[in-house]
MIZA-27945 format. One record per atom (N, C-alpha, C): residue number from 1; residue in three letters; atom name; z, x, y. Coordinates in steps of 0.001 Angstrom, whole numbers, plus 500000, padded with zeros to 6 digits. Layout:
BEGIN
 resi resn name     up   east  north
  NUM  Ala   CA      Z      X      Y
...
//
This chain:
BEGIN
 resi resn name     up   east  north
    1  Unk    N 096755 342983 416127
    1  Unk   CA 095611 342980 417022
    1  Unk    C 094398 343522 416289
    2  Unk    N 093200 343089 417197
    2  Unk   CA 092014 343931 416237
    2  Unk    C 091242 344384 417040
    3  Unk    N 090423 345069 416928
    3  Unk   CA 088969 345784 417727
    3  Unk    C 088047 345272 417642
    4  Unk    N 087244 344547 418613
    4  Unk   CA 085972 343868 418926
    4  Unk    C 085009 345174 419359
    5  Unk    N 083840 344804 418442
    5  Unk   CA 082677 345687 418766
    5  Unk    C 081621 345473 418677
    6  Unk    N 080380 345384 418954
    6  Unk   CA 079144 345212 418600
    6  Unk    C 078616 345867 417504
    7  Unk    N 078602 345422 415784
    7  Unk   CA 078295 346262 414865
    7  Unk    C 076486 346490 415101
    8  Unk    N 076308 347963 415084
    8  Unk   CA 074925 348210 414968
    8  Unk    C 074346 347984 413599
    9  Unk    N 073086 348066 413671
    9  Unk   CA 072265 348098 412543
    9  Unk    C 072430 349155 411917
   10  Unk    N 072594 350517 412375
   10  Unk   CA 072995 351603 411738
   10  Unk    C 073991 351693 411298
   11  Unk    N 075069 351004 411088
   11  Unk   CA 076633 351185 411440
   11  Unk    C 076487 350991 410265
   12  Unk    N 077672 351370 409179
   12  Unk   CA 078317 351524 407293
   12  Unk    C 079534 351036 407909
   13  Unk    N 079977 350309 406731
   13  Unk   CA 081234 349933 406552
   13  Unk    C 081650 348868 405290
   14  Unk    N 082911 349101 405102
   14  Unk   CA 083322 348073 404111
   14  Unk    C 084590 347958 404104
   15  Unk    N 085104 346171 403564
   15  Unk   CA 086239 345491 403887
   15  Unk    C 086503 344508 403225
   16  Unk    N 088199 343704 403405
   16  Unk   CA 088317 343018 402993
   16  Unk    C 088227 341590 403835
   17  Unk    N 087893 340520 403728
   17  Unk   CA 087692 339821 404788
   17  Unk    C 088905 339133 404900
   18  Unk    N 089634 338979 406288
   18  Unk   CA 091195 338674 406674
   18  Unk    C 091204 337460 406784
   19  Unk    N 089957 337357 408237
   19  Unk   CA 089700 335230 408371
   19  Unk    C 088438 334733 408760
   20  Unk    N 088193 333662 408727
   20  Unk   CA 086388 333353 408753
   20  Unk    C 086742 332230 409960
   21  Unk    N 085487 332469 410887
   21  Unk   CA 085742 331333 412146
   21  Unk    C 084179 331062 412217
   22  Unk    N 083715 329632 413253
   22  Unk   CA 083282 329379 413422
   22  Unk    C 082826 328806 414775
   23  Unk    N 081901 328940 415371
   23  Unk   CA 082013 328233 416960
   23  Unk    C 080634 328276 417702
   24  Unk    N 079986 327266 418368
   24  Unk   CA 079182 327269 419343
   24  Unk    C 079214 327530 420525
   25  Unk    N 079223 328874 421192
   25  Unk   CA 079689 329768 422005
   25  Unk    C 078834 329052 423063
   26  Unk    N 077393 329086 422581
   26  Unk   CA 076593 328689 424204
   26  Unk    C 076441 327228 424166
   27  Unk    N 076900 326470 422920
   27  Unk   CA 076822 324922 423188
   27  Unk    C 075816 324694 422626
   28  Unk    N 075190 325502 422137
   28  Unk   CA 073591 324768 421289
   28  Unk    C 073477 325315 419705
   29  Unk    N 074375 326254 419512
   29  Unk   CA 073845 326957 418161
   29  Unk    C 075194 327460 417661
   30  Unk    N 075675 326957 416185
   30  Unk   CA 076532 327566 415659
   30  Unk    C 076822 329314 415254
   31  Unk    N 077783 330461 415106
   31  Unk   CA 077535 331275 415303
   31  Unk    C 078760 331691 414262
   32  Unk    N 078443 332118 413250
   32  Unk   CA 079759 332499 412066
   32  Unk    C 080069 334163 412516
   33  Unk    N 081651 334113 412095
   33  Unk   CA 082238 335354 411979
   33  Unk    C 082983 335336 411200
   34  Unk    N 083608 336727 410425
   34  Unk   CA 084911 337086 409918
   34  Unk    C 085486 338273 410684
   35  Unk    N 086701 337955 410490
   35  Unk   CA 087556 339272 410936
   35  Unk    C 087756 340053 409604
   36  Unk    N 087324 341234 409264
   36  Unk   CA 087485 342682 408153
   36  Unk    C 088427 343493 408085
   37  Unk    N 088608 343663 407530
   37  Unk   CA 089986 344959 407342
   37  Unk    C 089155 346108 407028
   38  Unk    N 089014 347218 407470
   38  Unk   CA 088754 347899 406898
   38  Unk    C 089263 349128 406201
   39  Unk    N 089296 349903 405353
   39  Unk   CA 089810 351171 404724
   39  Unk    C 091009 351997 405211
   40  Unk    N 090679 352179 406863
   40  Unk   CA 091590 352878 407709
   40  Unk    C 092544 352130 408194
   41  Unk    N 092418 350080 407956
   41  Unk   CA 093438 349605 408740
   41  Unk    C 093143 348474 409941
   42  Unk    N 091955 349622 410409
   42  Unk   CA 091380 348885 411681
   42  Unk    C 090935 347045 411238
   43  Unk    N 090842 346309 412124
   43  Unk   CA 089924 345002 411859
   43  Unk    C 089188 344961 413094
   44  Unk    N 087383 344460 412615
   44  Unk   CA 087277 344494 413564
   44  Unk    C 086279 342812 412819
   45  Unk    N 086054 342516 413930
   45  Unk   CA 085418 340542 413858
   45  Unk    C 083811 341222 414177
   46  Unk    N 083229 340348 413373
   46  Unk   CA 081650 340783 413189
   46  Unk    C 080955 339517 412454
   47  Unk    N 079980 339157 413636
   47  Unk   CA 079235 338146 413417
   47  Unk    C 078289 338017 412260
   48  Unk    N 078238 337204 410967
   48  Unk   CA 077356 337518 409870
   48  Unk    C 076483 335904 409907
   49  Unk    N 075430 335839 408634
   49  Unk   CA 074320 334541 408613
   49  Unk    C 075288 333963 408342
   50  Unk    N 074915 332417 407977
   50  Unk   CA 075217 331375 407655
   50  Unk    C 075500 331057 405606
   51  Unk    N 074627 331687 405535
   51  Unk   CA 075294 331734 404201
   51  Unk    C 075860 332483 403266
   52  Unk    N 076062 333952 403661
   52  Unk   CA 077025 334974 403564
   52  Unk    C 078708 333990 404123
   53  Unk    N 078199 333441 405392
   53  Unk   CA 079709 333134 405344
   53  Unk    C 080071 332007 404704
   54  Unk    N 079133 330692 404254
   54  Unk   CA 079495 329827 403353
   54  Unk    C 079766 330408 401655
   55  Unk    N 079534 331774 400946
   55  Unk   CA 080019 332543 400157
   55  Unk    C 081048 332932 399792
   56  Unk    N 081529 332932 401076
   56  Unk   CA 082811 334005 400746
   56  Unk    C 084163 333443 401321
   57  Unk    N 085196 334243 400493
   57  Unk   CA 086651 333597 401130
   57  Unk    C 087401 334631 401763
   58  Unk    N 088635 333854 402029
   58  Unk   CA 089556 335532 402788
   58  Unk    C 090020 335873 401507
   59  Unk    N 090157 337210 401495
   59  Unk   CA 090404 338636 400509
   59  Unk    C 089046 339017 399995
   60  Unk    N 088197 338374 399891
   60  Unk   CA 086733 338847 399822
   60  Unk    C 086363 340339 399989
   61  Unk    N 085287 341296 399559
   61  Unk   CA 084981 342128 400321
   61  Unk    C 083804 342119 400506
   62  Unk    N 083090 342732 401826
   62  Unk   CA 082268 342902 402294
   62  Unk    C 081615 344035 402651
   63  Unk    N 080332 344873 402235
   63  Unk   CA 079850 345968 402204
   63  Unk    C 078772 345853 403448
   64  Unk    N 078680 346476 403897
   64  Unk   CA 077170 346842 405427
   64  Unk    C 076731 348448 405065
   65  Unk    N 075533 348471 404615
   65  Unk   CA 074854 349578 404779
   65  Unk    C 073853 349709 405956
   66  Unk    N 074235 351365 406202
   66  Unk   CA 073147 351261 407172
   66  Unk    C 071716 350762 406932
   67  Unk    N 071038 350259 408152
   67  Unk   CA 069656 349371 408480
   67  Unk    C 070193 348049 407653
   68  Unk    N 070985 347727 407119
   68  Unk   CA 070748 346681 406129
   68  Unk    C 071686 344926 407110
   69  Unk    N 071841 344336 406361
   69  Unk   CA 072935 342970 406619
   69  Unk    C 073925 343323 405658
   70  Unk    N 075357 342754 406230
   70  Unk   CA 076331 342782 405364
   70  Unk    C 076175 341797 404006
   71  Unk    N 076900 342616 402832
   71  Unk   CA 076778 341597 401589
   71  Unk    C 077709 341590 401360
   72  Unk    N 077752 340510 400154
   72  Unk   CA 079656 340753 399517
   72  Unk    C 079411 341158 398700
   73  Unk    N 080902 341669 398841
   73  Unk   CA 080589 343666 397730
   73  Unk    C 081522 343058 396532
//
């Protein structure tokens, strides 16, 4: 199982990326995610741009500093 959360702008973290999805939630606009592993275990799914997620694969890692966008680390 994993933990769904709203990552803030303030929020740090870093991971390995588990799986990458894709989907038009409201029917008009595509909307990328991966699910992360992070350090402690936890995964949690966190919506990133469009070409961060055309970048990267699963086992990937991914860094978020605070104020910033996630990169691959």
């Amino acid at each position: 199982m994993f933990k769904s959360h709203k990552v803030g702008r303030d929020d740090s973290w870093e991971g390995a990326v588990v799986t990458r999805s894709r989907g038009m939630l409201d029917g008009s606009n595509m909307y990328h995610f991966v699910e992360v592993r992070l350090a402690d275990g936890d995964v949690v799914k966190v919506r990133i741009d469009r070409r961060l997620w055309k970048s990267i694969a699963v086992g990937d890692r991914i860094v978020k500093s605070p104020g910033a966008d996630p990169v691959k680390g």
